[in-house]
C-alpha positions as CSV (number, residue, x, y, z in Angstrom):
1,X,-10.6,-15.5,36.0
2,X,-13.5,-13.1,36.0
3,X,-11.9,-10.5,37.6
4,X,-9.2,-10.5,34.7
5,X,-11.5,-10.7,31.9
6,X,-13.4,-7.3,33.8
7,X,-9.7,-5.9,34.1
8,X,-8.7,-6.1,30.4
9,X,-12.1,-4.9,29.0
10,X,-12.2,-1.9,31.7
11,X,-8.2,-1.1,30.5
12,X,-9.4,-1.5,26.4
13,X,-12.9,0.7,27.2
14,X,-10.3,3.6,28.9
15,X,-8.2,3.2,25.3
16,X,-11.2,3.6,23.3
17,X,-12.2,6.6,25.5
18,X,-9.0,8.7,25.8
19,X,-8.7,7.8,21.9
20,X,-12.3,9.6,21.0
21,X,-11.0,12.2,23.2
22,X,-7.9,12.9,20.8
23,X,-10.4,12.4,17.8
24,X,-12.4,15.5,19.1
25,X,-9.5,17.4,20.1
26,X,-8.4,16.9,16.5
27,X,-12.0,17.7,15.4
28,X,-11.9,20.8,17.4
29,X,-8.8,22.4,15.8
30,X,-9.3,21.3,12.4
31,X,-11.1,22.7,9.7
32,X,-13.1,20.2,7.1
33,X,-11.4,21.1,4.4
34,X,-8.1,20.4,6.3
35,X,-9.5,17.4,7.7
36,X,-9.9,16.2,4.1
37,X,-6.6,17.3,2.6
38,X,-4.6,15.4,5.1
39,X,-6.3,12.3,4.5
40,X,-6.1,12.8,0.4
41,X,-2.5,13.1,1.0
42,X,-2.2,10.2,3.6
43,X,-3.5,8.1,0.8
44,X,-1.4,9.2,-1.8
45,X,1.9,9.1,0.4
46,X,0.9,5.4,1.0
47,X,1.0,5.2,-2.5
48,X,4.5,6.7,-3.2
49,X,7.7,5.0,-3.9
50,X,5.7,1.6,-5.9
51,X,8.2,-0.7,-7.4
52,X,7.4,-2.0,-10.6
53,X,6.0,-5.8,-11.2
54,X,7.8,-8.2,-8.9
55,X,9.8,-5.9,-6.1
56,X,8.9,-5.1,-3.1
57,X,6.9,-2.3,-1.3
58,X,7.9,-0.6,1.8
59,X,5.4,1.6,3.0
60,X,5.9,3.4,5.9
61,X,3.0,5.3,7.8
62,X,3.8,9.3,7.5
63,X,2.4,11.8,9.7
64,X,-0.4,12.8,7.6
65,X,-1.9,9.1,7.3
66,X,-1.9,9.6,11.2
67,X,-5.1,11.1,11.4
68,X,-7.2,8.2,9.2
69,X,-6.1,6.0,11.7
70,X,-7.2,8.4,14.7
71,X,-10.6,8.9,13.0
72,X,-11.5,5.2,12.9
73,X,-10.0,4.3,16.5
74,X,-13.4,4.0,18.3
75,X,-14.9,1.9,16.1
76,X,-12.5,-1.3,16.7
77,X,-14.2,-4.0,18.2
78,X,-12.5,-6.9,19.8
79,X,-14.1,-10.8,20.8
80,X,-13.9,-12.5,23.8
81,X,-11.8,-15.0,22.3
82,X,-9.3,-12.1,21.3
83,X,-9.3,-11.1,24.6
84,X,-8.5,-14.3,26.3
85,X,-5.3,-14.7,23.9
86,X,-4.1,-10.7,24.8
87,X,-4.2,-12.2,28.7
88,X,-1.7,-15.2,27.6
89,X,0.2,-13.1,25.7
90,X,0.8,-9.2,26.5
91,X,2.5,-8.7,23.7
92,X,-0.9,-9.0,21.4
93,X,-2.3,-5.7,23.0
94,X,-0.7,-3.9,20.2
95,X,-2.5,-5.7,17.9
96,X,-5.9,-3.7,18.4
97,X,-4.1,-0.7,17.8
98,X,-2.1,-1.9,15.2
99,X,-5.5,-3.1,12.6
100,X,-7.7,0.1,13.0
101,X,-9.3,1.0,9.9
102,X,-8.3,-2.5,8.2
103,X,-11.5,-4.0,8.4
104,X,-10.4,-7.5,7.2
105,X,-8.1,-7.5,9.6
106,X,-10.4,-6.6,12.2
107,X,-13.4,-8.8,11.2
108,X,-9.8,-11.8,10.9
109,X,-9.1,-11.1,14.5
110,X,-13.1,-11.6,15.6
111,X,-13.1,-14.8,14.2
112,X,-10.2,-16.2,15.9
113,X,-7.8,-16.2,13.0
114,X,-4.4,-15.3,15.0
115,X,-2.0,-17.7,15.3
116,X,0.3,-16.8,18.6
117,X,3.6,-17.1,18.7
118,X,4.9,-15.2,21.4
119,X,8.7,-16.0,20.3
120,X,11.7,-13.3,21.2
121,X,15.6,-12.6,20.6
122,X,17.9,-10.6,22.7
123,X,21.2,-9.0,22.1
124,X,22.2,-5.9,22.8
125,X,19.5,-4.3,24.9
126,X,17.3,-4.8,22.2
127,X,14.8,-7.6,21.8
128,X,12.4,-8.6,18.4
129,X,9.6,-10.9,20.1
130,X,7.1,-12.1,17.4
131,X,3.4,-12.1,19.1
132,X,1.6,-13.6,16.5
133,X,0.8,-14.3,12.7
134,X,-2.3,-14.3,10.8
135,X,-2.0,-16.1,7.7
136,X,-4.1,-17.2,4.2
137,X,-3.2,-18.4,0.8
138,X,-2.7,-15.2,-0.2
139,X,-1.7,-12.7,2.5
140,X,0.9,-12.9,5.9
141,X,0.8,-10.7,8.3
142,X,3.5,-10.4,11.4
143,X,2.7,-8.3,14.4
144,X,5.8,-8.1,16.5
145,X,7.5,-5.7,19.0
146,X,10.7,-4.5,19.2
147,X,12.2,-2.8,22.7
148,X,15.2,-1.4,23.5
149,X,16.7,2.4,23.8
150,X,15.9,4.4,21.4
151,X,13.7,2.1,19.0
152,X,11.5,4.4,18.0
153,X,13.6,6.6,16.5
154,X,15.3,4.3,14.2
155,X,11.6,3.1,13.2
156,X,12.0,4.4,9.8
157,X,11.7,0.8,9.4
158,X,13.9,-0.7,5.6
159,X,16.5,-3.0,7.5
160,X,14.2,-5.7,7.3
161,X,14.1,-9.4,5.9
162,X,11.4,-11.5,4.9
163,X,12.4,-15.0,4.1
164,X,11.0,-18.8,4.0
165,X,12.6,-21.0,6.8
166,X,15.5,-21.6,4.3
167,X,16.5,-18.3,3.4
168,X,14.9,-18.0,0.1
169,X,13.1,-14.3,-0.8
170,X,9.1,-14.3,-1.1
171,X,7.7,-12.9,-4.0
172,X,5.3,-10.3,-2.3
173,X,4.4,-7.0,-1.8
174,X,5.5,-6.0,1.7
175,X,4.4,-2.8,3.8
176,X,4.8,-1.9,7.5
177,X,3.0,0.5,10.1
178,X,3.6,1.0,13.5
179,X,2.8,3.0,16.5
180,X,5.3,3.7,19.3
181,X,4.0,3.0,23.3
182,X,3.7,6.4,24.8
183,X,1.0,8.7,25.5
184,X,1.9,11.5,24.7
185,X,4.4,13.0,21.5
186,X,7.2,13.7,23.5
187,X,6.5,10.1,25.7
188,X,6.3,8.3,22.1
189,X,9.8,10.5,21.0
190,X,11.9,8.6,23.8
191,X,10.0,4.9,23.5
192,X,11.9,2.4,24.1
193,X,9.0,0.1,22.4
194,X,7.2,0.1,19.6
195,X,4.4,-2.3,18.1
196,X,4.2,-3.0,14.2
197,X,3.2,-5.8,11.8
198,X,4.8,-6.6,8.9
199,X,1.6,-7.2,6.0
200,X,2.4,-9.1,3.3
201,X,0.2,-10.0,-0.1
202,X,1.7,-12.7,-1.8
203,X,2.2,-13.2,-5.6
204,X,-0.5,-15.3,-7.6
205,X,0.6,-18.7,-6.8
206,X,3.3,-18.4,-4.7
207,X,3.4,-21.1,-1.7
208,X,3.0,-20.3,2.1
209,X,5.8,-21.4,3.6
210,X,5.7,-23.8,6.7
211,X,8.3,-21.3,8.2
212,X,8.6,-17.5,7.8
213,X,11.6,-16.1,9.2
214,X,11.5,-12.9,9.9
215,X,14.6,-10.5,10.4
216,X,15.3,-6.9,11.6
217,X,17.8,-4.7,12.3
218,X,18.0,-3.4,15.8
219,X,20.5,-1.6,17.8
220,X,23.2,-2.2,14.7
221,X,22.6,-6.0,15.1
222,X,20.3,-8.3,13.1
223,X,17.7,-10.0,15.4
224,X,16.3,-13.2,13.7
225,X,13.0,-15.1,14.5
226,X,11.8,-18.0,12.9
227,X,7.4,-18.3,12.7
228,X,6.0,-21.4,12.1
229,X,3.0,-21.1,10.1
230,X,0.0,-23.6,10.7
231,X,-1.6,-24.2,7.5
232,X,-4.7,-26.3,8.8
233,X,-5.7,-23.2,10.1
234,X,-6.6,-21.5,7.2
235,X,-6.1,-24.6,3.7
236,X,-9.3,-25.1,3.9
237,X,-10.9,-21.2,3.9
238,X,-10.6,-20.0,0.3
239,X,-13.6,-19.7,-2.1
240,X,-12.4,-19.8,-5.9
241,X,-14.8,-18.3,-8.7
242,X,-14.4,-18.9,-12.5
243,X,-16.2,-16.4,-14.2
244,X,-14.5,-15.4,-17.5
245,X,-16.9,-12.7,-18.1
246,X,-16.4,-9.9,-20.6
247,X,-17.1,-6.1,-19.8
248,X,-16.1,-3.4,-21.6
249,X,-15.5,0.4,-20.6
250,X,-14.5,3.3,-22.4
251,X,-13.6,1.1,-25.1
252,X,-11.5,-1.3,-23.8
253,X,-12.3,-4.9,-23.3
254,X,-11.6,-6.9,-20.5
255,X,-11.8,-10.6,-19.5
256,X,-12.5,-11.8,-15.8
257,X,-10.8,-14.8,-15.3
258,X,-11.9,-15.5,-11.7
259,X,-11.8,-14.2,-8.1
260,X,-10.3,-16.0,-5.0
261,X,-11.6,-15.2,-1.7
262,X,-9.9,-15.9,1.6
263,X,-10.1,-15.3,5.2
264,X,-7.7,-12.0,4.5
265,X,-8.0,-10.9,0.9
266,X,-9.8,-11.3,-1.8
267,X,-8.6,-11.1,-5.5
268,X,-10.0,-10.9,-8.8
269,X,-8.0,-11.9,-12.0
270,X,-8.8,-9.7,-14.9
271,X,-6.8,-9.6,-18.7
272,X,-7.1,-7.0,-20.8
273,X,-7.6,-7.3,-24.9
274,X,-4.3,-5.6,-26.4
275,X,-4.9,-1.9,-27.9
276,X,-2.4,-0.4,-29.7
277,X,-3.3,3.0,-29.3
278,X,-4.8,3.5,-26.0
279,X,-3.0,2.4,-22.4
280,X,-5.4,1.3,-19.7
281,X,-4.1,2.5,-16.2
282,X,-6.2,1.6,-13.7
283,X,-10.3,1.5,-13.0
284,X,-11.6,4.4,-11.2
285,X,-13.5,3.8,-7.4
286,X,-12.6,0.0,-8.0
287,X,-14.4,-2.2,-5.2
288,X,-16.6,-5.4,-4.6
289,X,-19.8,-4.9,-3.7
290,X,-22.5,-6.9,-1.9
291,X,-26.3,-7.4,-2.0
292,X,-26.2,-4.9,1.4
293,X,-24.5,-2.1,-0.2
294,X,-21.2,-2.9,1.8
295,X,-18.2,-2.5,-0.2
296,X,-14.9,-3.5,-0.1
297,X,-12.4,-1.4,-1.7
298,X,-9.1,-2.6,-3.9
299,X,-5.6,-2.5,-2.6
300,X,-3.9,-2.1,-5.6
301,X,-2.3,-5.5,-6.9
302,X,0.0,-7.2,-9.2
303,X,1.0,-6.5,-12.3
304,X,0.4,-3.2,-14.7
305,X,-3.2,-3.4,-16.1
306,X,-2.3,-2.7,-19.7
307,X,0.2,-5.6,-19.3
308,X,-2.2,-8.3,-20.1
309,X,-3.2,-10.0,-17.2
310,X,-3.0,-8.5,-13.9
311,X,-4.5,-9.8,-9.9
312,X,-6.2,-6.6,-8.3
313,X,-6.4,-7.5,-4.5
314,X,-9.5,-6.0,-2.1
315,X,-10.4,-6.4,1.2
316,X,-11.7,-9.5,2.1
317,X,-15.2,-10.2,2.8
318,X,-14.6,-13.8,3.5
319,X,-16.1,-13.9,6.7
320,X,-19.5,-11.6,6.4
321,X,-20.4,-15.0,3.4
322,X,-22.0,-12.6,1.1
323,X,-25.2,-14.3,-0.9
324,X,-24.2,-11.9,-4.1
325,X,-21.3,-10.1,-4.9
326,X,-20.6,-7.3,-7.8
327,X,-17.1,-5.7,-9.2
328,X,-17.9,-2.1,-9.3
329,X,-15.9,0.5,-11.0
330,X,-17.2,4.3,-11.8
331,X,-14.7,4.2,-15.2
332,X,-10.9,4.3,-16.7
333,X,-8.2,5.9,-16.4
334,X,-6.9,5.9,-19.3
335,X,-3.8,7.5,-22.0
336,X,-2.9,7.2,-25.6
337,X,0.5,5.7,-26.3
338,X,3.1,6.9,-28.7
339,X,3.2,10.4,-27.0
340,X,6.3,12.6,-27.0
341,X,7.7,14.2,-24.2
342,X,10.5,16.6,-25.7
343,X,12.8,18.7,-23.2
344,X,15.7,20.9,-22.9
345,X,17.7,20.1,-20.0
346,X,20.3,22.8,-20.3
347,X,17.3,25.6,-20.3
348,X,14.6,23.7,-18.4
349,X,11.9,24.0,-21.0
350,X,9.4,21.8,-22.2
351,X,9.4,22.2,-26.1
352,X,6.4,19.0,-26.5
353,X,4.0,17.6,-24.2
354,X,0.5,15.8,-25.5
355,X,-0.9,17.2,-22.0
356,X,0.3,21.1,-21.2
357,X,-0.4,20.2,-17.5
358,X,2.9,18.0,-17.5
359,X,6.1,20.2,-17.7
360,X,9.5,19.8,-16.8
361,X,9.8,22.0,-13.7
362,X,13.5,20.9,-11.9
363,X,16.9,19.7,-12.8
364,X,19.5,19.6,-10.6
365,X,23.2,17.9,-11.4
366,X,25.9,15.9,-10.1
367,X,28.9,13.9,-11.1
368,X,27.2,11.2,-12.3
369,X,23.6,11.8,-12.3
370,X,21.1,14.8,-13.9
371,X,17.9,14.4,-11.7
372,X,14.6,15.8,-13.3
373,X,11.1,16.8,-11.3
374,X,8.3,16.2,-13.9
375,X,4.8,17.6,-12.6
376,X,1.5,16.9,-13.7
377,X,-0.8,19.6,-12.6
378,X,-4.3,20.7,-11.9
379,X,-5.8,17.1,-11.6
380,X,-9.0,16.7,-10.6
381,X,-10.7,14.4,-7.9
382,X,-10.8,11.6,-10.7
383,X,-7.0,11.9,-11.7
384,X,-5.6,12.7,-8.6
385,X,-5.1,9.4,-6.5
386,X,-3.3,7.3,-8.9
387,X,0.3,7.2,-9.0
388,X,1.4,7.6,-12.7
389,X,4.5,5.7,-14.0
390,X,5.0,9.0,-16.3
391,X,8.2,7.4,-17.7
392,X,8.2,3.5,-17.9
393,X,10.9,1.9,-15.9
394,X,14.2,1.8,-17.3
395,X,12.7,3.7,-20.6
396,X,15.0,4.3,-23.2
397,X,15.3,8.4,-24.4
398,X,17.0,9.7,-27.4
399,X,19.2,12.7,-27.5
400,X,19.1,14.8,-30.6
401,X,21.6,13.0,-32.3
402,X,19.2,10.1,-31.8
403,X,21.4,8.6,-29.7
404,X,20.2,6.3,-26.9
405,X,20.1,6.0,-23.8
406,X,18.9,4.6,-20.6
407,X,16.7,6.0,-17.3
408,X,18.9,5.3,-14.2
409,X,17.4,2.9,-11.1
410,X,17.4,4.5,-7.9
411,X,15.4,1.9,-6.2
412,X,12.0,2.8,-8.3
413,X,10.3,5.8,-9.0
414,X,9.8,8.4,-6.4
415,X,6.7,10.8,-6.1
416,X,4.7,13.3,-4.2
417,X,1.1,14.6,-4.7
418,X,-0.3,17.8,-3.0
419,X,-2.7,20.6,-3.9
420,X,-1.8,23.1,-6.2
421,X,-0.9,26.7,-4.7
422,X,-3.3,28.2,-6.6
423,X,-6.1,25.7,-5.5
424,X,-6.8,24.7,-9.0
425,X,-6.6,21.1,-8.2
426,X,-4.2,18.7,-7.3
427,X,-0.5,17.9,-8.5
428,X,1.5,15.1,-9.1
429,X,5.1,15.3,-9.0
430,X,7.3,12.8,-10.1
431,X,11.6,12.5,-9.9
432,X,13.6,10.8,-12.5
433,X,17.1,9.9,-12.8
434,X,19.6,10.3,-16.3
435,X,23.6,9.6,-16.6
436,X,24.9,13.2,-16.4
437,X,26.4,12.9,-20.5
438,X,27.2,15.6,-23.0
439,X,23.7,15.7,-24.6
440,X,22.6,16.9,-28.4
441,X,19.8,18.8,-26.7
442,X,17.0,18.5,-26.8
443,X,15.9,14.8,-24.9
444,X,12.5,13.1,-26.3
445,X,11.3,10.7,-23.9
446,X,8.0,8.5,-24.5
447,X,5.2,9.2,-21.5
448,X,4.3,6.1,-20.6
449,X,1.3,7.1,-18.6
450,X,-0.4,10.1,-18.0
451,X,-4.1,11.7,-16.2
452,X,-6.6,11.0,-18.5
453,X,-10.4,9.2,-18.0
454,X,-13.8,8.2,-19.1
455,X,-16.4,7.9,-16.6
456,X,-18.3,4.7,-17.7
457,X,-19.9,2.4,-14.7
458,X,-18.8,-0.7,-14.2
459,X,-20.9,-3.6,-12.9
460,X,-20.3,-7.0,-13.6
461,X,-22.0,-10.4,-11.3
462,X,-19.0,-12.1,-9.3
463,X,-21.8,-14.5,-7.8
């Protein structure tokens, strides 16, 4: 037995190694202000392609998010426990890999809270085997691999299905990343395995199932695998605050309703007083904060924050039992409603914009569709990583005629953010979709959001 336990940990020290080795090679032939770019825009890519209030979210790891990963490799840390479970079952290797730079996730995994599963199904060539599940009131993750010719390729993953045991949707937000086994780019191109985990952060109040069944599409063929979920593992782990405590920034009032903190997320409830001028979009360096200094940064969450009431979700801190904790905030971002957005689609001009930094810059037609690029321009490091829902979803327009009309679907609103060409700041660009009609030009839309801020601390007692 002793000579296993020196085996794994000699085989995890050479990963660690060869991995700070790629970290300085990386280091080496990258400047800091590179460095830096790539991981602005591997945060902001992770933020693209958001669908509104109850839908889902795919998010897929792009190249540029790569290197945040790389840069936090060596730090990973695994228990003995751990290690005894990754000798039962092989297939849990991939989890160390797979929860770098998630430091719930890793701090979940020192404290025993994997449930294996170790279950697989063949057809094909191809085989889904479930290793294991972590699992909370409020957050499921699946850590699986898949294997068969040609895997990684097709590991664009969105041929996927996340049901309870009888079939039935889950109201959550779902996201994926995953690494292919290989060691080198070439090696990982022609994988015929691939490790990933499914993460998913259920909706306020939505039930654990006792079953998950997870599906996905391999080789053509649907490969099914039902997970029980053991819920005595984790019923009991949850700490729930009331608070509702008042705080106001840049003159908006908000209401803390409470804050729920489990073994893999925690979450704080927060409603905002109704303005009818201004439209609160989303606090600025949001996290929870501890009587240490260690912070724990949001998520995102559900809901839109001018909505009413709206769950932010953090990392959890569940586990390090904090004495104190603080919500933290350095301001608002924050727009006035009511604001025209008046274009000519024929000429591509803007005619009337309450922010000169957001112009029509693209439209391109078909048959049935007139797609426009809206950018938002020279933002600054407070505007830049917030994905703005410029037009709201579905919003009605107006042709000149005042005749209305209706913002086509095409699976939510898609965007990219890089830095300007001229280095002025960064840019937000955002694609929508119209019917292709014989419009009265010119359009007037309503911008539903758009950059704006006040920098106004925030720092309200949790406990």
């Amino acid at each position: 037995m002793s000579g296993n336990r020196s085996e794994f940990e000699q085989g995890l020290a050479e990963m660690l190694l060869e991995d700070k080795e790629n970290v300085q090679r990386v280091l080496e032939s990258a400047s800091e202000e590179s460095i830096a770019s790539t991981i602005r825009m591997g945060v902001e890519q992770g933020r693209q392609q958001v669908r509104r209030r109850k839908s889902r979210l795919a998010v897929h790891m792009t190249a540029s998010a790569v290197i945040v990963l790389v840069l936090l490799t060596a730090c990973i840390r695994v228990s003995p426990a751990f290690a005894e479970l990754v000798r039962e079952i092989p297939g849990l290797t991939g989890v160390v890999e797979l929860i770098k730079g998630d430091t719930t996730l890793t701090s979940a995994i020192n404290h025993e809270f994997i449930q294996p599963v170790n279950k697989s199904v063949s057809k094909n060539g191809y085989t889904l085997t479930v290793d294991g599940v972590m699992a909370d009131q409020q957050r499921i993750v699946i850590f699986y691999t898949a294997d068969g010719q040609g895997v990684s390729e097709d590991m664009d993953i969105t041929d996927y299905k996340v049901t309870d045991g009888y079939g039935e949707p889950l109201e959550a937000l779902i996201g994926s990343s995953y690494y292919a086994i290989g060691h080198t780019e070439l090696e990982k191109d022609d994988a015929t395995s691939i490790h990933d985990m499914m993460d998913i952060m259920l909706g306020e109040g939505v039930p654990v199932p006792g079953v998950i069944r997870f599906s996905l599409k391999l080789g053509g063929e649907w490969h099914e695998v039902d997970i029980p979920v053991d819920h005595s593992r984790f019923e009991e782990l949850r700490e729930e605050i009331t608070l509702n405590k008042e705080f106001e920034v840049g003159g908006q009032r908000f209401l803390i309703e409470k804050a729920l903190v489990t073994p893999l997320q925690a979450s704080v409830t927060i409603r905002r007083e109704p303005d009818a001028r201004i439209r609160a979009n989303s606090f600025i360096k949001l996290a929870l904060v501890d009587e240490k200094g260690r912070r724990w940064e949001t998520k995102g969450g559900f809901g839109m924050l001018d909505d009413g009431t709206t769950t932010l979700t953090f990392q959890s801190n569940y586990f390090e039992k904090p004495e104190h904790l603080r919500l933290v905030a350095d301001g608002l971002l924050l727009s006035l409603k009511d604001q025209k957005f008046v274009i000519n689609t024929e000429t591509g001009d803007t005619l009337e914009t309450p922010d000169d930094r957001i112009r029509l810059t693209n439209v391109q037609s078909s048959s049935s569709a007139i797609e426009l690029s809206i950018e938002a321009t020279r933002l600054n490091e407070l505007e830049q990583f917030y994905g703005y829902w410029l037009f709201d979803h579905k919003a009605v327009f107006h042709d000149a005629s005042g005749t209305e009309y209706t913002l086509l679907d095409h699976d939510g609103t898609q965007s990219t953010s890089r830095g300007d060409a001229d280095g002025s700041g960064f840019m937000y660009e955002a694609y929508y979709s119209i019917p292709n009609k014989p419009y009265k030009q010119p359009l007037t839309f309503e911008l539903y959001q758009y950059p704006g801020y006040v920098e106004e601390p925030v720092n309200v007692v949790i406990k």
